[in-house]
Backbone as numpy.savetxt, mean C-alpha at the origin, in Angstrom:
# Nx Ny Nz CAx CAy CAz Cx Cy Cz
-13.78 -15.15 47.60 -13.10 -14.05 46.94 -12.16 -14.60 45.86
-12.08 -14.04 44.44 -11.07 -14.74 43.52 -10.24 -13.79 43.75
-9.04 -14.98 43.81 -7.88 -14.88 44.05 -7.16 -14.62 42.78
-6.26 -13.99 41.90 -5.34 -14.09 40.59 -3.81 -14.29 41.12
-3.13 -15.46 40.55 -1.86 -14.91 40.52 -1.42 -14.09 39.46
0.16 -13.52 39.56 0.60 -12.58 38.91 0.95 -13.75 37.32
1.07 -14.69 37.42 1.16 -15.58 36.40 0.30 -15.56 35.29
-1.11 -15.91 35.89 -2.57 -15.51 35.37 -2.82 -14.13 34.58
-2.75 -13.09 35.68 -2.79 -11.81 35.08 -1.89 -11.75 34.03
-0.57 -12.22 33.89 0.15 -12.08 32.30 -0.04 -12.89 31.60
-0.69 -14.11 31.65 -1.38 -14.65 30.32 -2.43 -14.26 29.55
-3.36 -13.35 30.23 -4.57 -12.94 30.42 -3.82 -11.56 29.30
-2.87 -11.11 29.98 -2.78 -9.80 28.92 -1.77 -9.58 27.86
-1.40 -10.89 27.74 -0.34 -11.08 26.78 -1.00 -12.01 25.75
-2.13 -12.32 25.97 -3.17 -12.86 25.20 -4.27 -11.77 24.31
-4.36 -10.58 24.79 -5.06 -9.87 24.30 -4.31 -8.37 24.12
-2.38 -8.32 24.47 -2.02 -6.72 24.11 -1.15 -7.67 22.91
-0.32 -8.42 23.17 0.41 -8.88 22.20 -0.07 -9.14 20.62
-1.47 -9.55 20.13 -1.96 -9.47 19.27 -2.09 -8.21 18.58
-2.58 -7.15 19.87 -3.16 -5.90 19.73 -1.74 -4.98 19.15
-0.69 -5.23 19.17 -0.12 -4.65 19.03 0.52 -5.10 17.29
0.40 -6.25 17.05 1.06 -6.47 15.32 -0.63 -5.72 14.63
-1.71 -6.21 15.37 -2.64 -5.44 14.62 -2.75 -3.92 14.30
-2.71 -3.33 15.51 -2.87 -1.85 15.26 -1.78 -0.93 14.69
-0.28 -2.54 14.23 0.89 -1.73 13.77 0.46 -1.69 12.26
-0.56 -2.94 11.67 -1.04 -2.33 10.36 -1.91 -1.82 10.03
-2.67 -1.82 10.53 -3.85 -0.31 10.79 -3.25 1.27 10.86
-1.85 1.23 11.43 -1.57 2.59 11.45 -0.46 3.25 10.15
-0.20 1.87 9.36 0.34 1.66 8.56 -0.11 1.76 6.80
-1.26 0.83 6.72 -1.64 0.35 5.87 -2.05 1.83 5.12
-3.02 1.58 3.65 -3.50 2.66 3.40 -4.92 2.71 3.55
-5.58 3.81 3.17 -6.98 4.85 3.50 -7.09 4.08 5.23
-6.90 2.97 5.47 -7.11 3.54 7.43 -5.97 4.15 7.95
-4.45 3.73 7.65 -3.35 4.72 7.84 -3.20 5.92 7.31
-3.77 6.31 6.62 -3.55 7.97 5.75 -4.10 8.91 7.23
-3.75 9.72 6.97 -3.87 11.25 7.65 -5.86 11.50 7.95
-6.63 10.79 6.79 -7.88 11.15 7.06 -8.82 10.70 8.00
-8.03 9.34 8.48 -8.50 8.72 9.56 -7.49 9.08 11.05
-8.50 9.38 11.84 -7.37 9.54 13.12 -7.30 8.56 13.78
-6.44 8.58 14.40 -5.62 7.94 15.08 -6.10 6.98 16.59
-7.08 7.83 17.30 -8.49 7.24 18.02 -9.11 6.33 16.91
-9.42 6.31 15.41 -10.53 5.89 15.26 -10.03 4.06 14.57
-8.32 4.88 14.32 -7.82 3.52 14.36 -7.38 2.24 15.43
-7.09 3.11 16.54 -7.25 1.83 17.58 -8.22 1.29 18.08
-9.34 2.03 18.01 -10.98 1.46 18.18 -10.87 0.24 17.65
-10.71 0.69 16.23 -10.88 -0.42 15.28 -9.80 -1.52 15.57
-8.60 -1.00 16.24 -7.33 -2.52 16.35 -8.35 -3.01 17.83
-8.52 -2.53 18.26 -8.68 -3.27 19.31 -10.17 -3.85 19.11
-10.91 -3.40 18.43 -12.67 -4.47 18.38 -12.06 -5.55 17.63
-11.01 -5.41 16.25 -10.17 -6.70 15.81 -9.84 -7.78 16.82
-9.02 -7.11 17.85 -8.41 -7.70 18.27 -9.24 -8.90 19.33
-10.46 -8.38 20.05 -11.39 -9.10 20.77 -12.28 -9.82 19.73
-12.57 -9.89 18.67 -13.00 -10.56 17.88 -12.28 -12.17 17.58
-10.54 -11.81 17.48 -9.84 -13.15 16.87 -9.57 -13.63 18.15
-9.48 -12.79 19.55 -8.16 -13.54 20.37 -9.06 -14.91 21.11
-10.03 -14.70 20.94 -10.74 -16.24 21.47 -10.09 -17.59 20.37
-9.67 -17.25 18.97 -9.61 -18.10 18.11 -7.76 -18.53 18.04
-7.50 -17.41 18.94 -5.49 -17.57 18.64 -4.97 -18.79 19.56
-4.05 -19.34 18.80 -3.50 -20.06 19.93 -3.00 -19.72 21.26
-2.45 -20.55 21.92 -1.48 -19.80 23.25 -0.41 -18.90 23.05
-0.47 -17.66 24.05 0.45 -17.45 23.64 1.82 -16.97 24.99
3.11 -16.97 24.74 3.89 -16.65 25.34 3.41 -16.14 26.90
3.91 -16.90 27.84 3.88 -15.96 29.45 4.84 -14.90 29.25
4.35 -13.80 29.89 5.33 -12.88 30.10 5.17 -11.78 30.88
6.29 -10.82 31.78 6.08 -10.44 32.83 6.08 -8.83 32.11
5.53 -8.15 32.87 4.80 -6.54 32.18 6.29 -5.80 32.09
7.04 -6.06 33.19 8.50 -5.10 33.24 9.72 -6.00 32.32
9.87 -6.97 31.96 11.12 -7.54 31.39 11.14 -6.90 30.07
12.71 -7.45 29.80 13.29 -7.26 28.65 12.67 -8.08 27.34
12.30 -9.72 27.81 11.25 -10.30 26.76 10.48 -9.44 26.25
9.51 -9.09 27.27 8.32 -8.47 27.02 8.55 -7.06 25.74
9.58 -6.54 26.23 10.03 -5.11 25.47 10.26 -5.30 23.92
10.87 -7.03 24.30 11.38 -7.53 22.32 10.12 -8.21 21.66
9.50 -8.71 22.53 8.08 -9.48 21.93 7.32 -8.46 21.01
7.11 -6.79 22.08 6.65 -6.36 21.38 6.96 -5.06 20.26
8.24 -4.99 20.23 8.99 -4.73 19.01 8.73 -5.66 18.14
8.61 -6.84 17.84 8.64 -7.89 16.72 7.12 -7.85 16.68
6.24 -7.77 17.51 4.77 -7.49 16.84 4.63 -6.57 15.88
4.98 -5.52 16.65 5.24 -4.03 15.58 5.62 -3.83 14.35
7.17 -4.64 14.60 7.82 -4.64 13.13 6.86 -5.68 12.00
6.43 -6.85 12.71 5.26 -7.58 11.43 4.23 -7.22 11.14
3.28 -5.86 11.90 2.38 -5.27 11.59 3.00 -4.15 10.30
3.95 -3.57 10.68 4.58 -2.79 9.93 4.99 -2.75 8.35
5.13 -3.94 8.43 6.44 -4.86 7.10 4.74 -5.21 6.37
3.71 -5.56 6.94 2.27 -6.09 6.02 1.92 -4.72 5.62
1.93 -3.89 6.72 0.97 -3.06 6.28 2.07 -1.96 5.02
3.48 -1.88 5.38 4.29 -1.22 4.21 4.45 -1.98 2.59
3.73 -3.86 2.66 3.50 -4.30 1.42 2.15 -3.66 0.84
1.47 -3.37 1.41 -0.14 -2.27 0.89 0.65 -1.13 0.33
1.72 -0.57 0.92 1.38 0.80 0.46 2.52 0.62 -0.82
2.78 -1.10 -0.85 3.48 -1.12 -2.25 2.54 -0.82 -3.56
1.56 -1.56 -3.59 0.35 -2.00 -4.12 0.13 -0.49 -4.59
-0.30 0.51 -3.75 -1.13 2.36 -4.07 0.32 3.11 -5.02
1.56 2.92 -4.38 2.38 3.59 -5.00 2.68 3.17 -6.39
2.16 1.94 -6.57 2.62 1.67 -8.39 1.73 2.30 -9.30
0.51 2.37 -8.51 -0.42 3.47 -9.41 -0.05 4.89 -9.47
0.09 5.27 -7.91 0.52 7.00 -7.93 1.41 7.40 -8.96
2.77 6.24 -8.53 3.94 6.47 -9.73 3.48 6.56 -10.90
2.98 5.61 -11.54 2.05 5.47 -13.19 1.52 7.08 -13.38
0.81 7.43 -12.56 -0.12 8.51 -12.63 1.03 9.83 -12.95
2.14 10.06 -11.70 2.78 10.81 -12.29 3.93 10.99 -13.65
3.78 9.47 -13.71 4.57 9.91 -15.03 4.19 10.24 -15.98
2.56 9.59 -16.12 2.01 10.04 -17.24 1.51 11.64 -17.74
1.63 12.02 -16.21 1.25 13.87 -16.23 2.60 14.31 -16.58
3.37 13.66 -16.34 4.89 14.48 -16.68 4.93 14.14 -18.40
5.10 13.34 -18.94 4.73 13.30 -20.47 3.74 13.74 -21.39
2.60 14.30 -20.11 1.92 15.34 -21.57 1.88 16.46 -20.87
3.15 16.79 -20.31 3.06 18.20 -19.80 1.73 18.57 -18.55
1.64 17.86 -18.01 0.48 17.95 -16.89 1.48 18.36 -15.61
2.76 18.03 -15.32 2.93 17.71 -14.17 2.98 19.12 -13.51
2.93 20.21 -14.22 2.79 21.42 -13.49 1.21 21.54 -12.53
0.57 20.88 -13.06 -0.94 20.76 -12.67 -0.81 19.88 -11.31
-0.56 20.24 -10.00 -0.75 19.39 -8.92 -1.82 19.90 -7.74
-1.86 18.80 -6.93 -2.88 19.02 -5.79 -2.47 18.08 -4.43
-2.60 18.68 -3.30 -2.44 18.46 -2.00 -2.96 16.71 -2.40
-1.92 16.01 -1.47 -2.74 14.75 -1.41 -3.07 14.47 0.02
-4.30 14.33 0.64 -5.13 14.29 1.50 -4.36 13.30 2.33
-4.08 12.24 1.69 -3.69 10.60 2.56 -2.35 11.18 3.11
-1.68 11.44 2.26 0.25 11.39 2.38 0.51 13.23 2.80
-0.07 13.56 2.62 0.23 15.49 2.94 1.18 16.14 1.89
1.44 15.41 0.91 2.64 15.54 -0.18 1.62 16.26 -1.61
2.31 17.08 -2.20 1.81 17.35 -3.19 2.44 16.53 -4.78
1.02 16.35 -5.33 1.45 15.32 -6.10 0.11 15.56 -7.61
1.34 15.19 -8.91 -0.08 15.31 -9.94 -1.29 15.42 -10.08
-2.00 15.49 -10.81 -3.48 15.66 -10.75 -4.22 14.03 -11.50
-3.16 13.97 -11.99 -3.57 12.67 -12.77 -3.13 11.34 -12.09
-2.22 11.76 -11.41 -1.63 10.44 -9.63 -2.51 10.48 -9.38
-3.44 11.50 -8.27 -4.54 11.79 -7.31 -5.49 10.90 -7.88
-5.86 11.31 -9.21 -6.80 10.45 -10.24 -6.77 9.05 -9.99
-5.63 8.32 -10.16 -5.14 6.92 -10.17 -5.17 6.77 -8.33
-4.76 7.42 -7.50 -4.67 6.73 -6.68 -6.53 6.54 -6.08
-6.97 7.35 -5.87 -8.87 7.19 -5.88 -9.27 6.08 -6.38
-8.82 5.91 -7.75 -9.59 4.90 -8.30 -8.78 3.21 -7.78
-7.87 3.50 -7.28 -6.96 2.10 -6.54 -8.39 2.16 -5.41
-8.05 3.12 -4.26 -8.53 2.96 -3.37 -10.15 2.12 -3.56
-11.18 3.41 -4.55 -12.14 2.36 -4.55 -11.99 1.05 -5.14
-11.14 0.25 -5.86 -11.37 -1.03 -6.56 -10.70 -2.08 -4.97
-9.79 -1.15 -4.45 -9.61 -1.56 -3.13 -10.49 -2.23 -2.15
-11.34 -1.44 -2.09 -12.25 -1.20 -1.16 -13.36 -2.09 -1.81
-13.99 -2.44 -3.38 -14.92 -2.86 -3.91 -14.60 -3.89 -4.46
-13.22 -4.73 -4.21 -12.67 -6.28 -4.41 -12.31 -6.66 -3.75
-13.00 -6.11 -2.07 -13.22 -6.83 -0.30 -11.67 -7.24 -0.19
-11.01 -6.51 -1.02 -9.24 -6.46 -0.76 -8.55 -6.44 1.34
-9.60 -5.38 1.81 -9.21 -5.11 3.00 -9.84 -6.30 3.89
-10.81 -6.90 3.04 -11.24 -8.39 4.34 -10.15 -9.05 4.12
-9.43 -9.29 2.82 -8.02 -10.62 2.62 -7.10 -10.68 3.82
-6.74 -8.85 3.61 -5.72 -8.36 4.96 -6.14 -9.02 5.97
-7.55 -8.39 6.76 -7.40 -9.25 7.89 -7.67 -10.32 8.21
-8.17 -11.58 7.15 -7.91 -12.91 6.80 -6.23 -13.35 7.43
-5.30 -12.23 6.44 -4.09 -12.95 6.26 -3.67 -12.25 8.13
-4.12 -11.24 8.44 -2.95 -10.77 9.69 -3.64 -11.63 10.49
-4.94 -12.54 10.76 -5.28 -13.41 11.72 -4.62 -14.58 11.36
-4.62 -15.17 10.16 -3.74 -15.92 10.08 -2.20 -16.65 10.08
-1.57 -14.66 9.87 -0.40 -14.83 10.61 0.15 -15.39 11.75
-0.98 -15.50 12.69 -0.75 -15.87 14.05 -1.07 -17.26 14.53
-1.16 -18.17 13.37 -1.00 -19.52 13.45 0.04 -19.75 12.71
0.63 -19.12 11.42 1.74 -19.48 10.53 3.08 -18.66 11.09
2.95 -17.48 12.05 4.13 -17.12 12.61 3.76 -16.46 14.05
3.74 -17.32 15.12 3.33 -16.94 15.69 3.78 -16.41 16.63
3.65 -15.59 17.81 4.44 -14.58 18.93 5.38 -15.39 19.38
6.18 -14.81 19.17 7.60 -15.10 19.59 8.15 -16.31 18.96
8.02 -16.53 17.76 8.95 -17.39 17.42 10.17 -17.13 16.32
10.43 -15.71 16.64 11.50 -14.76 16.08 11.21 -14.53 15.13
12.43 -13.77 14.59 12.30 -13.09 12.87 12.67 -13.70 12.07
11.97 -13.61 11.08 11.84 -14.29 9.71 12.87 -13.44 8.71
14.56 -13.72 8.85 15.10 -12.78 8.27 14.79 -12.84 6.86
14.71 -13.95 6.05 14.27 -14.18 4.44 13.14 -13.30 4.01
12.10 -13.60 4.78 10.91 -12.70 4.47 11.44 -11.25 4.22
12.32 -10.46 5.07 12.87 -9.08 5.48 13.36 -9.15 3.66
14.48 -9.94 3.44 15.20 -9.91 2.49 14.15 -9.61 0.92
13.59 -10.70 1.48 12.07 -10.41 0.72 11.23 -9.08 0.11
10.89 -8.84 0.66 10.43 -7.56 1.07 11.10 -6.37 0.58
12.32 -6.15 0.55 13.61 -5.32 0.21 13.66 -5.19 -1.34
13.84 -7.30 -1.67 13.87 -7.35 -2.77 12.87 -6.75 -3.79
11.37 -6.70 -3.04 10.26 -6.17 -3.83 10.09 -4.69 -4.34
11.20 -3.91 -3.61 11.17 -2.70 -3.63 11.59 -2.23 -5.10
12.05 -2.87 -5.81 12.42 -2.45 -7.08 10.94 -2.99 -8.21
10.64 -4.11 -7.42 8.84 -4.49 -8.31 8.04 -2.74 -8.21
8.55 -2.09 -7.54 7.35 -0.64 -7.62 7.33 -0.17 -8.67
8.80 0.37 -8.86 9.04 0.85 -10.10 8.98 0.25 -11.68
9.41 -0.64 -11.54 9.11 -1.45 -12.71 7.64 -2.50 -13.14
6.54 -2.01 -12.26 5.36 -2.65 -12.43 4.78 -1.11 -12.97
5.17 0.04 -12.15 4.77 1.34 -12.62 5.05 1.47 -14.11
6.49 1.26 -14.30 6.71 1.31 -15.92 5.48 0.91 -17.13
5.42 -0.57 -16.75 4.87 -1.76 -17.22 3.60 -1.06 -17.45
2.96 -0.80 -16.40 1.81 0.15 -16.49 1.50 1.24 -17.30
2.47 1.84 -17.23 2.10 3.24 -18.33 2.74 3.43 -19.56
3.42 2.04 -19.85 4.29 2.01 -21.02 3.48 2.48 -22.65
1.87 1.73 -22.35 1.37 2.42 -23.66 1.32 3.39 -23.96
0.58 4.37 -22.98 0.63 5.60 -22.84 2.05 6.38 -23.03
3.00 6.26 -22.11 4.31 6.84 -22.52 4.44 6.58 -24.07
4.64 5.41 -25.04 5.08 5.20 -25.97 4.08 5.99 -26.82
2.60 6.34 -26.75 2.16 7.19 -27.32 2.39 8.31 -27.78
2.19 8.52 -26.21 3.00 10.20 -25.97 4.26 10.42 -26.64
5.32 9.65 -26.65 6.27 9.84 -27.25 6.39 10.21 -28.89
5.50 9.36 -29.25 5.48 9.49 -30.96 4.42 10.74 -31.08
4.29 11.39 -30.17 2.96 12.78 -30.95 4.35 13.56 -30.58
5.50 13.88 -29.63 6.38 14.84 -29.11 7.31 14.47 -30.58
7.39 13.12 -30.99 8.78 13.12 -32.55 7.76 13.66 -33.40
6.65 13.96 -33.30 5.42 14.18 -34.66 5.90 15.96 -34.54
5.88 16.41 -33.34 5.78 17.80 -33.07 7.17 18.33 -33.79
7.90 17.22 -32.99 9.27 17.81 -33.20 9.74 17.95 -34.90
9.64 16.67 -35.70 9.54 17.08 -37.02 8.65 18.15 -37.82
7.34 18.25 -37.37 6.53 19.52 -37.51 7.90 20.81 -37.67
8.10 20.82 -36.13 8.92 21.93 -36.61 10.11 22.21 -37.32
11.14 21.07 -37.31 11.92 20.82 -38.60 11.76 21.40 -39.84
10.31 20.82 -40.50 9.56 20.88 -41.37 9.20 22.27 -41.44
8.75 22.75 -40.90 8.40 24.31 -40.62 8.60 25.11 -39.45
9.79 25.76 -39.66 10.46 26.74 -38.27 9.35 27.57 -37.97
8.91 28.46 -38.86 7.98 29.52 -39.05 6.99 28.89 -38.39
6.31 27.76 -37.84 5.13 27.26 -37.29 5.44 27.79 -35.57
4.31 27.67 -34.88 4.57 28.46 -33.52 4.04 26.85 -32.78
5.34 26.08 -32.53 4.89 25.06 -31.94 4.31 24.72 -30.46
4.88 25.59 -30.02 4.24 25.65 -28.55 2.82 26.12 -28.10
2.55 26.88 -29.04 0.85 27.26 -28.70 0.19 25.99 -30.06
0.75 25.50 -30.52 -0.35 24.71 -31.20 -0.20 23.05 -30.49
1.20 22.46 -30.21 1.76 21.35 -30.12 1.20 20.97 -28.03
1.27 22.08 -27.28 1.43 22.10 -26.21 -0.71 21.48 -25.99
-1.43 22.23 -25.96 -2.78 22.14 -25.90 -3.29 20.76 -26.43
-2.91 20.45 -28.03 -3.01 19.49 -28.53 -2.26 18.13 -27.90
-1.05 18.42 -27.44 -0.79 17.32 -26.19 -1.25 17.06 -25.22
-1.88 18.30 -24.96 -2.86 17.96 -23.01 -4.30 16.89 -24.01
-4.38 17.49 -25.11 -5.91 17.30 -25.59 -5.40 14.93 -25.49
-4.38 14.76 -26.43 -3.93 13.89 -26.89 -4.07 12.85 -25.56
-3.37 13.36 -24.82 -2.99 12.91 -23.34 -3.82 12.29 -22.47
-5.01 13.34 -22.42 -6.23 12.71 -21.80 -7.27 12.00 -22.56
-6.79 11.73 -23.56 -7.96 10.54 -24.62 -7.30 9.50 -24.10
-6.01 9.64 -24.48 -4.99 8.10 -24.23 -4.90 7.55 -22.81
-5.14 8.27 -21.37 -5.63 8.11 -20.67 -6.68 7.30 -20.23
-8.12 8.32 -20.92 -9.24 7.89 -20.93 -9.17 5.66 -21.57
-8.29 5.68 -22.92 -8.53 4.84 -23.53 -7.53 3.58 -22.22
-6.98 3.83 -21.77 -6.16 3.54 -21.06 -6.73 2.56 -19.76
-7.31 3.15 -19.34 -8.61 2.83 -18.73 -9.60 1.95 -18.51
-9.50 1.13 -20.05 -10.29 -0.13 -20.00 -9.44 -0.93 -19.63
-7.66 -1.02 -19.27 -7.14 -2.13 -18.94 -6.85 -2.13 -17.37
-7.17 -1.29 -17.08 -7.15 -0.52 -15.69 -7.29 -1.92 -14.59
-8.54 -2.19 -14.64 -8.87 -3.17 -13.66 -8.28 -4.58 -13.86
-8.05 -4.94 -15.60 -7.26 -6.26 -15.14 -5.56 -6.07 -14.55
-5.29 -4.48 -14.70 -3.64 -4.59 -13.95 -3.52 -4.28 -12.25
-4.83 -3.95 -12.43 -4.84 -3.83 -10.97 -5.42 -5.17 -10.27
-6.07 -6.16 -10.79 -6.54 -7.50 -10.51 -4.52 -8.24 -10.33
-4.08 -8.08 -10.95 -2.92 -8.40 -11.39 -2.05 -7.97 -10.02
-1.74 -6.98 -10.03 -0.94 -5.78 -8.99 -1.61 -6.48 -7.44
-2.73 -6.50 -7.49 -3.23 -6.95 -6.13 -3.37 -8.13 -5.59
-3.15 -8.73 -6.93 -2.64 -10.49 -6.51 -1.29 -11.14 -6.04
-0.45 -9.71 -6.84 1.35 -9.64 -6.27 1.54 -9.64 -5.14
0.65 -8.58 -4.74 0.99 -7.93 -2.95 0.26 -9.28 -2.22
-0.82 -9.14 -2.31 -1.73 -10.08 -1.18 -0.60 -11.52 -1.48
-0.04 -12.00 -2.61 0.38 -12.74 -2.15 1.56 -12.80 -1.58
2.56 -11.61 -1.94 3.57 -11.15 -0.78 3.49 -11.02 0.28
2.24 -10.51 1.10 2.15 -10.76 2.14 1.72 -12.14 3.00
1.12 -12.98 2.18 1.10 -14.40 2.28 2.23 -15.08 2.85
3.22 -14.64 1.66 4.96 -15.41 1.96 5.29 -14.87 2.80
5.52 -13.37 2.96 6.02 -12.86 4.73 5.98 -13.36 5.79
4.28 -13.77 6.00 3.98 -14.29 7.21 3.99 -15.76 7.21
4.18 -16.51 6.05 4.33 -18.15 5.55 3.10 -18.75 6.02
2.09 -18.01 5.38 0.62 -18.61 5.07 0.37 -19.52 3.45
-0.51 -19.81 4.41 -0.63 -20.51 3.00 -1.38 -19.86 1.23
């Protein structure tokens, strides 16, 4: 008859929940498997076939007993590093969304919105636009194999229980202002476009009060708007080649991979 001690049994499952748990914290995190369209069953399926896939390849890890206080902080700090990877992804989607809405707000689009499926937030029509086209270049520059490249590899470069990485945190914080100002960067042609057809309008009417600028200036800006867009477009993929080399490698330094 096999015998287990209680020793055994917690290596045995602190070998296969402790993983399970930084994994399925960025799975529930990250984007298009964290968004609203995937549930929530179909994401732990998926943390956990991850998780029996790597844990033959992980090192040892921590003994620990099912009721202690260790156990309770071990797996808070899984959580929080699943968390902190998977909230650098949703740095990556929001510099586009942002881009997207500003650019609807400068040619007068931003009245034009639609439910966003992922986030439940209503948001531009021309965001929605930008964020789709993230997702597929996402999805079609095997972006989501890197992730779980880097979260298996987290677990040789930081591994369970060898505390928090407060720098990384600091890190991370610090990046929060890269959203906005990569968004800028992004739609700066476009804005600066837009801008010089609104001083074109505006002298128009200077020039002639008697002109009815709003039914001629307003249409002709939506018209303007979505060429410059359209033209916009061919640089699309090298800023997003760019944008996705920031993050993936932010999350690199987080976890102090190589």
């Amino acid at each position: 008859m096999l015998e287990l001690s209680n020793a055994q049994i917690g290596a045995w499952v602190a070998s296969f929940v402790l993983p399970l748990f930084r994994i399925a914290a960025l799975l529930m995190f990250m984007p298009l498997l964290g968004s609203q369209l995937v549930s929530s069953r179909v994401r732990l399926y998926l943390a956990v076939a991850i998780s029996l896939a790597i844990v033959p390849s992980l090192p040892p890890m921590p003994e620990i007993e099912a009721l202690s206080l260790k156990t309770v902080f071990l797996i808070a700090q899984e959580i929080l590093i699943g968390l902190m990877l998977g909230f650098t992804l949703q740095l990556l989607f929001q510099v586009f969304s942002i881009a997207g809405q500003i650019i609807a707000t400068q040619m007068g689009l931003g009245f034009a919105s639609m439910v966003d499926p992922t986030n439940g937030v209503s948001v531009p029509v021309i965001g929605q636009v930008f964020t789709i086209l993230v997702n597929l270049l996402f999805l079609a520059m095997n972006a989501h194999l890197v992730v779980f490249e880097v979260i298996t590899e987290s677990f040789f470069t930081l591994p369970v229980g060898s505390g928090f990485q407060v720098d990384s945190y600091w890190q991370l914080a610090h990046k929060l202002s890269w959203v906005l100002a990569a968004a800028l960067l992004l739609v700066l042609p476009a804005v600066t476009a837009l801008l010089v057809i609104n001083l074109a309008f505006g002298i128009m009417t200077r020039a002639a009060p008697q002109l009815n600028i709003f039914s001629i200036g307003f249409p002709l800006t939506l018209v303007l708007g979505f060429i410059i867009v359209w033209v916009s477009m061919a640089d699309l993929i090298s800023q997003y080649q760019l944008f996705a080399s920031e993050t993936l490698q932010l999350m690199r330094d987080l976890v102090q991979a190589r």
